[in-house]
PDB file with SEQRES, HELIX, SHEET and CRYST1 records, atoms N, CA, C and O in Angstrom:
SEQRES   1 A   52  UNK UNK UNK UNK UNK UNK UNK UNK UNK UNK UNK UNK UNK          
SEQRES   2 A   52  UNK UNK UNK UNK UNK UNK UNK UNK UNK UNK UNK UNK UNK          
SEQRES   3 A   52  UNK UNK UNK UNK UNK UNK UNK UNK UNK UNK UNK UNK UNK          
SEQRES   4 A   52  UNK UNK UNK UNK UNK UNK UNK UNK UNK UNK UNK UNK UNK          
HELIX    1 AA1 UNK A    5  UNK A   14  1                                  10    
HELIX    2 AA2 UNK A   19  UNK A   26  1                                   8    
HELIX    3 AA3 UNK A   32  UNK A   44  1                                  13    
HELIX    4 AA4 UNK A   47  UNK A   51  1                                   5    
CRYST1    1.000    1.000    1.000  90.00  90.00  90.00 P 1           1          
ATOM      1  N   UNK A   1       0.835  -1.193   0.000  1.00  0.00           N  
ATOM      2  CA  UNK A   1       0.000   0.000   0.000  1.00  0.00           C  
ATOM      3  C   UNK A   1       0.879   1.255   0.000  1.00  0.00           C  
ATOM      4  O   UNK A   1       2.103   1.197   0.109  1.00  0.00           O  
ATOM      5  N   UNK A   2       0.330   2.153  -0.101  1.00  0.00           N  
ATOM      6  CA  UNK A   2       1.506   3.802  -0.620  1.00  0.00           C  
ATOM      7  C   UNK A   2       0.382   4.443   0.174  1.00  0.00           C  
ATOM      8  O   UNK A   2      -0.801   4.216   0.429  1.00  0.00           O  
ATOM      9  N   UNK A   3       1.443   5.478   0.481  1.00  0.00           N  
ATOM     10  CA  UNK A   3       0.455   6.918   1.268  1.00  0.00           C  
ATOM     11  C   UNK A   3      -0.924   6.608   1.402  1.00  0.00           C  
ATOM     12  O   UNK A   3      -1.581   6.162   0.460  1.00  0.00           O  
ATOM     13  N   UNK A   4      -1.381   6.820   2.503  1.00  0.00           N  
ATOM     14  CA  UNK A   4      -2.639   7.135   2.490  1.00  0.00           C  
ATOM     15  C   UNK A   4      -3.573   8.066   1.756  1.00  0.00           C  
ATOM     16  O   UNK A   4      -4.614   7.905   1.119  1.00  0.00           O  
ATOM     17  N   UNK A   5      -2.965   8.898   2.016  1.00  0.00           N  
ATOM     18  CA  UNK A   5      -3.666  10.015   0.893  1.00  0.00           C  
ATOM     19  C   UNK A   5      -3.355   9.578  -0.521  1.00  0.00           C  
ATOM     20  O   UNK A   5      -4.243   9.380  -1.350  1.00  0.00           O  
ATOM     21  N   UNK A   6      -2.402   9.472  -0.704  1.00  0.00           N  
ATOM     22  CA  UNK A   6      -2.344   9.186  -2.281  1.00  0.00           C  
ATOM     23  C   UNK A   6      -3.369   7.651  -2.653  1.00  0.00           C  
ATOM     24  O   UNK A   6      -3.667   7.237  -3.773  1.00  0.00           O  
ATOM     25  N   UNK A   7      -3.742   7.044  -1.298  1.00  0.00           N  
ATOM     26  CA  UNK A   7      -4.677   5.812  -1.391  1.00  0.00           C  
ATOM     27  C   UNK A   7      -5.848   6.501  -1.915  1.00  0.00           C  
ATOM     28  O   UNK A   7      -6.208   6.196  -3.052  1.00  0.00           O  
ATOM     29  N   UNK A   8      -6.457   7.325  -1.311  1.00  0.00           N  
ATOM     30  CA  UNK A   8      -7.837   7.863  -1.116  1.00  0.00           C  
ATOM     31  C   UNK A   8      -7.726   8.916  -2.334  1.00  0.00           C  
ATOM     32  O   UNK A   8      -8.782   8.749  -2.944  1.00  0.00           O  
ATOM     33  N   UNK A   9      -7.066   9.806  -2.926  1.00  0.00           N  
ATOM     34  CA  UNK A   9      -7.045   9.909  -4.669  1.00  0.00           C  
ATOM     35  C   UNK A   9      -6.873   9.848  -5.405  1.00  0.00           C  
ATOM     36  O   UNK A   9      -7.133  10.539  -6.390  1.00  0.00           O  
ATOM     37  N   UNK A  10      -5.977   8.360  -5.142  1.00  0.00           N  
ATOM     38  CA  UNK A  10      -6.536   7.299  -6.583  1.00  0.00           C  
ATOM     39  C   UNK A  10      -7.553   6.881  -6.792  1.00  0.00           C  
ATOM     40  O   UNK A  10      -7.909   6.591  -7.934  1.00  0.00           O  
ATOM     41  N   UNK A  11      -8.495   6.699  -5.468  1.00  0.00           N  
ATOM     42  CA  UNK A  11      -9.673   5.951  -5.015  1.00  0.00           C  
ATOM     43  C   UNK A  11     -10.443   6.810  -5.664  1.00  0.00           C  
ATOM     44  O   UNK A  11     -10.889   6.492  -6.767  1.00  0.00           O  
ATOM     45  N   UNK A  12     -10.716   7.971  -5.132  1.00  0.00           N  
ATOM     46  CA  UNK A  12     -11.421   9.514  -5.701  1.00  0.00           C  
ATOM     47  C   UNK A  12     -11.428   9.049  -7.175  1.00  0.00           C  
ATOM     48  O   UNK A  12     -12.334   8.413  -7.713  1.00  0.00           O  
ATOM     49  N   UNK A  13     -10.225   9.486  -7.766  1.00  0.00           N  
ATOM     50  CA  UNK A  13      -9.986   9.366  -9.170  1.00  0.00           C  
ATOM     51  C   UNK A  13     -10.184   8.593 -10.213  1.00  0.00           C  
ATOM     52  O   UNK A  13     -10.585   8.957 -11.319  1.00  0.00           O  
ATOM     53  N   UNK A  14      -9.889   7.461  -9.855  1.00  0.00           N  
ATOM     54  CA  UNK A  14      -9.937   6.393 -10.925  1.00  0.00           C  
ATOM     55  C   UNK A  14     -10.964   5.179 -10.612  1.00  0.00           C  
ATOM     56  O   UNK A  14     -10.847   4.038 -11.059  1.00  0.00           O  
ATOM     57  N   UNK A  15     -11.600   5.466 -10.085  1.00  0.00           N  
ATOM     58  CA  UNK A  15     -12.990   4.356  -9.710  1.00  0.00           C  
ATOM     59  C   UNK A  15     -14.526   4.919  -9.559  1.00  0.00           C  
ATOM     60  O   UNK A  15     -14.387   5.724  -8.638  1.00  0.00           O  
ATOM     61  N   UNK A  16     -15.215   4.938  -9.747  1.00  0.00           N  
ATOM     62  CA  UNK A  16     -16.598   5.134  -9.523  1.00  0.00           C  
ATOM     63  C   UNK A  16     -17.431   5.369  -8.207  1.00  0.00           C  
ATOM     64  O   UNK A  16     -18.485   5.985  -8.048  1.00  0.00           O  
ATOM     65  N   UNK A  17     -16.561   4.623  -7.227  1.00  0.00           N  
ATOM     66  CA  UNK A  17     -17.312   4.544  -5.631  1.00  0.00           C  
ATOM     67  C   UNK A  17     -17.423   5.398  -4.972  1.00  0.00           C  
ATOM     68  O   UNK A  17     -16.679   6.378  -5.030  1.00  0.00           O  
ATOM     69  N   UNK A  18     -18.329   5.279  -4.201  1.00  0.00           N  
ATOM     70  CA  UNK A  18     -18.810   6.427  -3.328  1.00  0.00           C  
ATOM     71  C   UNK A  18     -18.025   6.737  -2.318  1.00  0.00           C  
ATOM     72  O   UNK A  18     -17.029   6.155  -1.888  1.00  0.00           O  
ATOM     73  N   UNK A  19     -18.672   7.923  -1.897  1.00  0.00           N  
ATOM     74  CA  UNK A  19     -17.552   8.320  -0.402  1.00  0.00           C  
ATOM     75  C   UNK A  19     -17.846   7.392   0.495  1.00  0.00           C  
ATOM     76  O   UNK A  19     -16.884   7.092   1.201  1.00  0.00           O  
ATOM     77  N   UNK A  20     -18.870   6.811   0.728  1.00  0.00           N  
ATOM     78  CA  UNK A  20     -19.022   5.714   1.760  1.00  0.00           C  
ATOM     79  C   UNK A  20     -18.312   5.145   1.581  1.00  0.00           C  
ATOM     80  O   UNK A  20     -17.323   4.983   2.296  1.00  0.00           O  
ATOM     81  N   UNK A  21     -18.599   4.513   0.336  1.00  0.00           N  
ATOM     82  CA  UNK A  21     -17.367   3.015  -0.014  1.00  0.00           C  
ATOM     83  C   UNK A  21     -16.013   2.943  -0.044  1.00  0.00           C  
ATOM     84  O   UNK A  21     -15.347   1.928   0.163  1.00  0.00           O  
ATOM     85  N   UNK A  22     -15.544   4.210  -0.349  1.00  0.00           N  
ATOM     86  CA  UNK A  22     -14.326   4.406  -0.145  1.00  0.00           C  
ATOM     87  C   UNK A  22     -13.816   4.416   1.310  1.00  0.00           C  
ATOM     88  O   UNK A  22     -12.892   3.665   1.622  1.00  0.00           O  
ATOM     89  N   UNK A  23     -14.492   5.398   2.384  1.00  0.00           N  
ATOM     90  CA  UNK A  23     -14.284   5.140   3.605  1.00  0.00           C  
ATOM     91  C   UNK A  23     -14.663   3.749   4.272  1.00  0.00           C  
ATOM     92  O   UNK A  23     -13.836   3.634   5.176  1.00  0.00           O  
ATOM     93  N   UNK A  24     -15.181   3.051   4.283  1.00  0.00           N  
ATOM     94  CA  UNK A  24     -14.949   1.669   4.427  1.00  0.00           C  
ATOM     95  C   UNK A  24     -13.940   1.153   4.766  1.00  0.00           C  
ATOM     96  O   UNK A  24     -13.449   0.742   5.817  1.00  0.00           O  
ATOM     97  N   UNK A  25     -13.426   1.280   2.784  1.00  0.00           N  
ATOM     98  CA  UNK A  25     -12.318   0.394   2.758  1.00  0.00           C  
ATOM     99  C   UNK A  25     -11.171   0.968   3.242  1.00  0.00           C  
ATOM    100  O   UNK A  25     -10.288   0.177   3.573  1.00  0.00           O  
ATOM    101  N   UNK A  26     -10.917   2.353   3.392  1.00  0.00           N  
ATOM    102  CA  UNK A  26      -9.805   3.116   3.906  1.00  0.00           C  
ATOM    103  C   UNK A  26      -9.902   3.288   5.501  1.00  0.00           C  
ATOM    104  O   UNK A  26      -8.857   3.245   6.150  1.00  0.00           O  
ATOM    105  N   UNK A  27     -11.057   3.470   6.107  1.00  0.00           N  
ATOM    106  CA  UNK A  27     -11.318   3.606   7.326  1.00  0.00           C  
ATOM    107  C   UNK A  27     -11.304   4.390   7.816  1.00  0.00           C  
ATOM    108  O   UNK A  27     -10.731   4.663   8.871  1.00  0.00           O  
ATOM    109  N   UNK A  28     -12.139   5.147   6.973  1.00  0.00           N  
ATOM    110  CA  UNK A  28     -12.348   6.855   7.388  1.00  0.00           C  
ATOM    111  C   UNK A  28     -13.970   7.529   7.069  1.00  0.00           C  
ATOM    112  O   UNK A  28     -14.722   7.110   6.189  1.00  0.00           O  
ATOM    113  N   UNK A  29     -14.194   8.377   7.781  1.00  0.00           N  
ATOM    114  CA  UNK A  29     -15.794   8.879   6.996  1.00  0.00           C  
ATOM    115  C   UNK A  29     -15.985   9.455   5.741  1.00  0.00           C  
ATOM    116  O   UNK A  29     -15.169  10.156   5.142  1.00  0.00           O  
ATOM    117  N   UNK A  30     -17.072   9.135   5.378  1.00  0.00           N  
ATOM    118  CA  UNK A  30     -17.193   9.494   4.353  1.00  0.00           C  
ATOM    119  C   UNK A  30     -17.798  10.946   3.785  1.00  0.00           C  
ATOM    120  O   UNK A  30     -18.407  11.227   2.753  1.00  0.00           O  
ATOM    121  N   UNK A  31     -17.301  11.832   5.061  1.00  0.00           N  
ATOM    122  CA  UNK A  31     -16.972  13.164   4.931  1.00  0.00           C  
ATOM    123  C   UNK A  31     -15.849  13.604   4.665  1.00  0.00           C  
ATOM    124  O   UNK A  31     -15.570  14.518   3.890  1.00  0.00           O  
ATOM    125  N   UNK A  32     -15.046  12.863   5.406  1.00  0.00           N  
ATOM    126  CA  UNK A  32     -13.532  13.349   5.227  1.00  0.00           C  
ATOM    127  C   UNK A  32     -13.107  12.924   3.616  1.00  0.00           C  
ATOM    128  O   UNK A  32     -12.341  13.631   2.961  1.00  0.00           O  
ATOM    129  N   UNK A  33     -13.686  11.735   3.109  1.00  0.00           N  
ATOM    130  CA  UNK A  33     -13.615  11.403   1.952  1.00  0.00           C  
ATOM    131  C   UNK A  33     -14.333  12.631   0.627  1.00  0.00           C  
ATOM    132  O   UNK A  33     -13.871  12.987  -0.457  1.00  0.00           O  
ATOM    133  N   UNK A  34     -15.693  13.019   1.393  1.00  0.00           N  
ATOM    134  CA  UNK A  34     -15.570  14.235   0.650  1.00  0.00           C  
ATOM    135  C   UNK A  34     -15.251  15.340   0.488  1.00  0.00           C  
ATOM    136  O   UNK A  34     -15.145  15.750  -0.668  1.00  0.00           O  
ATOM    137  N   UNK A  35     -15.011  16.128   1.498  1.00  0.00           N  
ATOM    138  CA  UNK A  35     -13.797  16.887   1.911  1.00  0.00           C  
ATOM    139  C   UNK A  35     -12.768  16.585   0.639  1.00  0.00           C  
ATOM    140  O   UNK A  35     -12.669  17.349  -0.321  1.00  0.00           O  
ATOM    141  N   UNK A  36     -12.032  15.369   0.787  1.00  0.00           N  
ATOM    142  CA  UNK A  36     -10.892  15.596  -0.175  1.00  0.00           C  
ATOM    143  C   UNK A  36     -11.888  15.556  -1.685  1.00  0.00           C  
ATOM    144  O   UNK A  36     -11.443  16.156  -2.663  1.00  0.00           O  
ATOM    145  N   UNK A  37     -12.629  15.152  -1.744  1.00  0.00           N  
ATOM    146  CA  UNK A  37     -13.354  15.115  -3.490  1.00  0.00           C  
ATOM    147  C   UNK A  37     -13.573  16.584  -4.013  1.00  0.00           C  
ATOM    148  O   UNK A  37     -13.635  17.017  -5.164  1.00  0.00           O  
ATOM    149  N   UNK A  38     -13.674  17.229  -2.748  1.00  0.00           N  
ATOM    150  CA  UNK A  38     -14.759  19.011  -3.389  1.00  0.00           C  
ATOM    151  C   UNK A  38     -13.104  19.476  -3.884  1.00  0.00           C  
ATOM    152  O   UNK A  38     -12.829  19.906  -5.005  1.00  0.00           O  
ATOM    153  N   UNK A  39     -12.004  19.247  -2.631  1.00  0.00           N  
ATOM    154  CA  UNK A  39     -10.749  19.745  -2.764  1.00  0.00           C  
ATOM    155  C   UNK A  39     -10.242  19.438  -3.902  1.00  0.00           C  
ATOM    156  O   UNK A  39      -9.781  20.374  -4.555  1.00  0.00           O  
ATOM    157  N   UNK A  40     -10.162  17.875  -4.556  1.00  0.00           N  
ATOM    158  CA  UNK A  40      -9.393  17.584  -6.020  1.00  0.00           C  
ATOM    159  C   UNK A  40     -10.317  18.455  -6.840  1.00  0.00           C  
ATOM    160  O   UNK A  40      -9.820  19.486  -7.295  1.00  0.00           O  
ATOM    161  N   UNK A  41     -11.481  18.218  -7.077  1.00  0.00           N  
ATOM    162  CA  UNK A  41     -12.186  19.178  -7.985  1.00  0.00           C  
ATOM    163  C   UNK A  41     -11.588  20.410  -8.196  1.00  0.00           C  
ATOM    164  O   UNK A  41     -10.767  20.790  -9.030  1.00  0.00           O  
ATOM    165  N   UNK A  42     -12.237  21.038  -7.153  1.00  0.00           N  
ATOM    166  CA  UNK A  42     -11.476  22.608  -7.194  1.00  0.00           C  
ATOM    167  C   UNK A  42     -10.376  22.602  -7.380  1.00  0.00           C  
ATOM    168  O   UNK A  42     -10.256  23.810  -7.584  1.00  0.00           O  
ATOM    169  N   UNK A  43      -9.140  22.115  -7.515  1.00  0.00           N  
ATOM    170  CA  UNK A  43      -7.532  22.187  -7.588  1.00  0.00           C  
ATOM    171  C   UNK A  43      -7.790  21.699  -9.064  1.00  0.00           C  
ATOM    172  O   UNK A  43      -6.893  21.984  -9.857  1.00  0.00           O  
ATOM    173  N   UNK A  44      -8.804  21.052  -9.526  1.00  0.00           N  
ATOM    174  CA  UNK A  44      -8.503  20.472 -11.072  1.00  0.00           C  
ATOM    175  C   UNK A  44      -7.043  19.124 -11.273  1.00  0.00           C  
ATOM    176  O   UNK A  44      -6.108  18.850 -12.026  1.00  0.00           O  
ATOM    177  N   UNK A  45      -7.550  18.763 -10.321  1.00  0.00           N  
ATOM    178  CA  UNK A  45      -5.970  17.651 -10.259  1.00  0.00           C  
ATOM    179  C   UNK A  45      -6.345  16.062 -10.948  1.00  0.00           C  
ATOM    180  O   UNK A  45      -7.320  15.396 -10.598  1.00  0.00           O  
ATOM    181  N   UNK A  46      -5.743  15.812 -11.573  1.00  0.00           N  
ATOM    182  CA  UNK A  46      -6.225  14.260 -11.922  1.00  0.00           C  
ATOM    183  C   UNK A  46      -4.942  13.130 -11.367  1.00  0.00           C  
ATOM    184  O   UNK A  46      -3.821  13.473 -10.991  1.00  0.00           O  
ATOM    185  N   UNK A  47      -5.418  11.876 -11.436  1.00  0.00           N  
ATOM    186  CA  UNK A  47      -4.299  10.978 -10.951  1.00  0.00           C  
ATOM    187  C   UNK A  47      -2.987  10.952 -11.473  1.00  0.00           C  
ATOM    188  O   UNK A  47      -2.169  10.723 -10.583  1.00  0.00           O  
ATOM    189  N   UNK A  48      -2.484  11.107 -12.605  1.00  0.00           N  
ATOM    190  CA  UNK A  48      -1.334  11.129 -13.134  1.00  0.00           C  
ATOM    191  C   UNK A  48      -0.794  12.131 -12.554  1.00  0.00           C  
ATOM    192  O   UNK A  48       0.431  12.192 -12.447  1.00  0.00           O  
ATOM    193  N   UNK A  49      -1.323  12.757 -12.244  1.00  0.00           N  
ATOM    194  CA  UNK A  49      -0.173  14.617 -11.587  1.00  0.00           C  
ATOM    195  C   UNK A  49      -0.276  14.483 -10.030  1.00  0.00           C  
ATOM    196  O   UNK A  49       0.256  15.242  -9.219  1.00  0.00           O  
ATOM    197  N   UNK A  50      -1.351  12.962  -9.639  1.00  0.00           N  
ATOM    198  CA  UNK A  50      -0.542  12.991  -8.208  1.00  0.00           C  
ATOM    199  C   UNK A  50       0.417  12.019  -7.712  1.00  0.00           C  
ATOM    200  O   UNK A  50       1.312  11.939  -6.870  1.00  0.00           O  
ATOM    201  N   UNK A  51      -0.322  11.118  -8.847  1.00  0.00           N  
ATOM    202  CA  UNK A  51       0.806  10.226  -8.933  1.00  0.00           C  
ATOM    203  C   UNK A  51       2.124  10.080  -9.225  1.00  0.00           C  
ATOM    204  O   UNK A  51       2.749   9.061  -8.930  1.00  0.00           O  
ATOM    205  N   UNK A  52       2.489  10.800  -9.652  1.00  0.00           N  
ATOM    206  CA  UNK A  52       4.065  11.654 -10.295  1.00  0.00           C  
ATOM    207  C   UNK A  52       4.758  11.773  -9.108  1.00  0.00           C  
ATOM    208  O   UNK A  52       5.873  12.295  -9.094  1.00  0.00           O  
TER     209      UNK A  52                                                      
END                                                                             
């Protein structure tokens, strides 16, 4: 597994699932999960530029 954060926007990014589902599997709420979703949006960031 790699960073946590970098777990949770790849997760964001490249999959379909919800903030629930994502917090689940990460083990976090699925506020904090959106929290980071409104944040990638607004920054305009996609996975390749965080993944870098």
């Amino acid at each position: 597994m790699m960073n946590p954060i970098k777990d949770l926007c790849r997760l964001i990014l490249t999959t379909p699932l919800s903030n629930r589902r994502i917090g689940v599997a990460l083990r976090l709420s699925p506020n904090t999960v959106g929290r980071y979703r409104e944040r990638l949006n607004e920054l305009a960031l996609d996975w390749p530029a965080i993944a870098a």
